[in-house]
C-alpha positions in Angstrom: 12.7 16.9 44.1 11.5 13.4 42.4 14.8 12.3 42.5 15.7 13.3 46.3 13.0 11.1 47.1 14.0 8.3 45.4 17.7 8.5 46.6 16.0 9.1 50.2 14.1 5.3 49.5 16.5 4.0 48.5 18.6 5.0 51.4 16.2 3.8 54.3 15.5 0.8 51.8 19.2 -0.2 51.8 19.3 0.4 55.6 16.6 -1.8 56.1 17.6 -4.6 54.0 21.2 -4.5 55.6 19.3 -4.5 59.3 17.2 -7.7 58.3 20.2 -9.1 56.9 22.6 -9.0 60.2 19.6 -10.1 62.8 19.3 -13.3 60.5 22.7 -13.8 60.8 23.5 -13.2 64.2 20.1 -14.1 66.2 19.5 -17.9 68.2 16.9 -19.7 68.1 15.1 -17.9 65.3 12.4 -20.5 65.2 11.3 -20.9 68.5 8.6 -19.2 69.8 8.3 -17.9 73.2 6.4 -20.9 75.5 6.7 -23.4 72.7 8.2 -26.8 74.0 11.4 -28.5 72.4 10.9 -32.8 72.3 13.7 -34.0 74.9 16.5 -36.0 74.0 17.7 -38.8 75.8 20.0 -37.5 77.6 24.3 -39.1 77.7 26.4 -38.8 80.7 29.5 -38.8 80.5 31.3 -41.9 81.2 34.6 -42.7 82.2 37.5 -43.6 79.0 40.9 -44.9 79.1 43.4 -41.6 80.2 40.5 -40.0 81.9 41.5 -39.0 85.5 39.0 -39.0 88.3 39.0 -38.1 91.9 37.7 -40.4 94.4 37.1 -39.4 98.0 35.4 -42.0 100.4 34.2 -41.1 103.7 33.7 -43.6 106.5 34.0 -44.7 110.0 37.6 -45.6 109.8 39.3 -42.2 109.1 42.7 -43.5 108.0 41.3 -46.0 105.7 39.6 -43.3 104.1 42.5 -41.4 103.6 44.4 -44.3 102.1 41.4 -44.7 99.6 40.9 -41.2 98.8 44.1 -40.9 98.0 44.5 -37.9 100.5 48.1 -36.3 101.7 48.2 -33.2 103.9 47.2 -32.9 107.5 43.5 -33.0 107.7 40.5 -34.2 105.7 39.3 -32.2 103.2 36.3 -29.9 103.1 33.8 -31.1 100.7 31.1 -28.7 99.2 28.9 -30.6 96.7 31.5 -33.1 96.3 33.7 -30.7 95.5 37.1 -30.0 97.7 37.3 -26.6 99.0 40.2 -24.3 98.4 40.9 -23.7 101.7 41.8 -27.1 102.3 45.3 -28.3 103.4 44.7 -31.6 102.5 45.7 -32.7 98.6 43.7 -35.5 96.8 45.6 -37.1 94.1 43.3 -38.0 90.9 43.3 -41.8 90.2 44.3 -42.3 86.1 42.5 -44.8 84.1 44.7 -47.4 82.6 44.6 -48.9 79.0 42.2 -51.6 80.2 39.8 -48.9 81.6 40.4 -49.8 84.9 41.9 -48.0 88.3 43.6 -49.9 91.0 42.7 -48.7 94.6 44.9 -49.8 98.1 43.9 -52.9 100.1 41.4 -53.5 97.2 43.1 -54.1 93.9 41.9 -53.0 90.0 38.4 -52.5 89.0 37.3 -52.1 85.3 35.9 -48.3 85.6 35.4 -47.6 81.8 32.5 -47.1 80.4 30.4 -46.1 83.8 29.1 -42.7 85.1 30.1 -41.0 87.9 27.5 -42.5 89.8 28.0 -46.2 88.9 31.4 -46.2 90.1 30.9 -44.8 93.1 28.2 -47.6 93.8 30.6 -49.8 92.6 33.4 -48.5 94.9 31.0 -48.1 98.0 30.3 -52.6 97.1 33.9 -53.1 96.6 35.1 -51.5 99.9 32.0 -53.4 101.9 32.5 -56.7 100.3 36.3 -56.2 101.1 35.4 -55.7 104.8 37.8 -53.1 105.4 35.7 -51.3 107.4 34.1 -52.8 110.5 30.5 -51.0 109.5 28.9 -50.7 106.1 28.5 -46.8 106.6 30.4 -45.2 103.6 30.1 -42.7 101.1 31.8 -42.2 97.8 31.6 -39.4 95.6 33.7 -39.1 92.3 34.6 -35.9 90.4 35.8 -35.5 86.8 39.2 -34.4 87.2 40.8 -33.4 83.9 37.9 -34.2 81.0 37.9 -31.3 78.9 36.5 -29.6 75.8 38.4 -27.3 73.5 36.9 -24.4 71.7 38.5 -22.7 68.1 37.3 -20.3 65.6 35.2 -17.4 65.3 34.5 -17.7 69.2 35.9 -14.7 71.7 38.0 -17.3 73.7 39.4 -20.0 71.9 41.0 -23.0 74.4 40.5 -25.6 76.4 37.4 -25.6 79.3 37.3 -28.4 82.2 34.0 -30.0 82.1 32.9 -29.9 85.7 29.4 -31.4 85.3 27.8 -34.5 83.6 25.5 -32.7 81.1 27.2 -29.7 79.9 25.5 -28.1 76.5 26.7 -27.0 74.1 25.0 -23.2 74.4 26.9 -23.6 78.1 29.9 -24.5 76.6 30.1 -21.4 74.0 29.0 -19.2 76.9 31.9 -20.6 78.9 34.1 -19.5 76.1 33.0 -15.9 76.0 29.9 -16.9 73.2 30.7 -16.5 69.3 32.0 -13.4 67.9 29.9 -11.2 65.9 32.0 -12.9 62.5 31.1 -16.8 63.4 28.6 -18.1 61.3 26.0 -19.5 63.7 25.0 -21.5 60.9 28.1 -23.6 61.2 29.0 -24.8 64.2 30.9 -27.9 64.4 31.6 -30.5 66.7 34.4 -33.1 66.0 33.6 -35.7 68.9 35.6 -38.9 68.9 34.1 -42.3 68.9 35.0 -45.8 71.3 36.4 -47.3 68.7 38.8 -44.5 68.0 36.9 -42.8 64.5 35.7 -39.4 64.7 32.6 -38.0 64.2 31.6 -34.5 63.1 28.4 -32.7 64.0 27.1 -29.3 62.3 24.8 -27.4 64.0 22.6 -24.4 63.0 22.0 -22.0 66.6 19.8 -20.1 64.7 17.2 -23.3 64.1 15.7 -24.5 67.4 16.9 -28.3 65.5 19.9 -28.3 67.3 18.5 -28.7 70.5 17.3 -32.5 69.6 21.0 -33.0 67.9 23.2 -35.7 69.4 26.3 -33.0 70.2 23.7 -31.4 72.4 25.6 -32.7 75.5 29.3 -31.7 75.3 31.5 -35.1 75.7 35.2 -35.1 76.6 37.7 -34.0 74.4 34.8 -32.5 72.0 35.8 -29.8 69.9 33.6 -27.3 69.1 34.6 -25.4 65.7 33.2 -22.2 64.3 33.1 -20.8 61.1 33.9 -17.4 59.7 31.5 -15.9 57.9 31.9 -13.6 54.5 33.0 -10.8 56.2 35.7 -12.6 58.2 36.9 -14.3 55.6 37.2 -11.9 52.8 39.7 -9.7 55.1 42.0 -12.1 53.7 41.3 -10.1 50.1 40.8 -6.1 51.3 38.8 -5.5 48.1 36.4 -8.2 48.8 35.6 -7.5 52.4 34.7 -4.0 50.9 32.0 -4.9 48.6 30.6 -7.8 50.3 30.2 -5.3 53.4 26.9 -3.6 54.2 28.7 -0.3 55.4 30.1 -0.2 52.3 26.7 -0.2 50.3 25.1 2.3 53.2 27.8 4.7 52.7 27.4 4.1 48.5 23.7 4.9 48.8 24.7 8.1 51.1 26.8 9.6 49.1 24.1 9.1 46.4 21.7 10.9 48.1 24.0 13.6 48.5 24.6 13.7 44.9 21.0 13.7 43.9 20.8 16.7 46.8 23.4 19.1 45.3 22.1 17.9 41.9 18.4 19.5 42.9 20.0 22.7 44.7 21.6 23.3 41.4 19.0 22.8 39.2 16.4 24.8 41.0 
């Protein structure tokens, strides 16, 4: 009977161990406790690069002016929705594309250096170009600027691996995952890396740990364009590449061990009774 005990221990032991084991593994923010406060970080907009295309729509008193700015074909204005063009609308906008020398050139008004400035600085800077230019008779007009093919791309040990649009200035990087279905139960959230490239053409590669409330104060925070976000396989994941491996590093494995154990020890005390 001694022994049945100690295979039974040993049992709930294992299953215990293996239980602690996986939440440490899989769980976010493991450190942070519930109403605890996280020091901001300054946050970075995204700004405007060389090959980025935006879309510019300016609304004003002259209507065909307007449409000659915006870029507009189709036969009526289009619907806007928090700057946004609605689906419904039978009006196209074509996307202006920043040249090699950051800039985009606009009718009636020319080229204007666009690099390096938000969303919001250029459309202050459009709304001064088209009033200084005085193609308008009044100085009521509007500007509003969307991203229009800044992207992100996603690979690894995360359930949809690709390439997401970036529809908003500060996208993080849990949105990010979440966009792309969240990691898969094999991705290391330990490892997380983000491969970001620089102005001056370099790279730079950020590791983040979800599980550690750190990563919230790291500079890859805020998703920038053409980011890739890389996850790593954990033990499990990788050691289907050697079936023997997977099979002893795996916690089902050593539960199904310490079962048939117990049932040993079981039959072992029937017999001896």
């Amino acid at each position: 009977m001694n022994a049945l005990k100690v295979a039974a221990v040993g049992l709930i032991a294992v299953a215990a161990l293996s239980g602690c084991s996986a939440s440490k593994n899989v769980l976010y923010l493991q450190d942070l406790t519930p109403g605890e406060t996280v020091q901001q970080i300054s946050q970075t907009p995204i700004t405007v690069e060389p090959g980025d295309e935006i879309m510019i729509y300016v609304s004003c008193s002259d209507a065909e002016m307007a449409g000659r700015l915006s870029l507009i074909s189709g036969t009526r204005r289009p619907q806007l929705q928090d700057g946004l063009m609605l689906s419904n609308s039978t009006a196209a906008m074509v996307p202006y594309t920043v040249n090699t020398r950051g800039c985009i050139t606009m009718p009636e008004i020319g080229e204007i250096k666009v690099a390096g400035l938000t969303r919001q600085q250029i459309s202050a800077l459009i709304e001064q170009k088209v009033i200084d230019s005085k193609l308008v008779k009044d100085n009521s007009i509007n500007v509003t600027v969307q991203f229009a093919n800044l992207t992100f791309t996603t690979m690894g040990e995360i359930k949809n691996v690709g390439t997401y649009n970036i529809a908003k200035d500060n996208l993080t990087i849990l949105e990010a995952i979440a966009a792309a279905g969240d990691l898969t139960i094999y991705g290391r959230r330990d490892a997380v890396w983000v491969i970001r490239e620089q102005n001056d053409g370099t790279r730079a590669a950020y590791k983040l740990d979800l599980r550690s409330a750190d990563f919230l104060t790291s500079p890859a925070y805020y998703v920038q364009q053409n980011d890739v976000i890389y996850v790593e396989p954990n033990s499990v994941r990788a050691g289907q590449s050697t079936i023997n491996e997977n099979t002893f590093k795996s916690a089902g494995f050593w539960t199904s061990m310490a079962s048939i154990a117990l049932s040993i020890a079981t039959l072992v005390v029937t017999l001896t009774r």
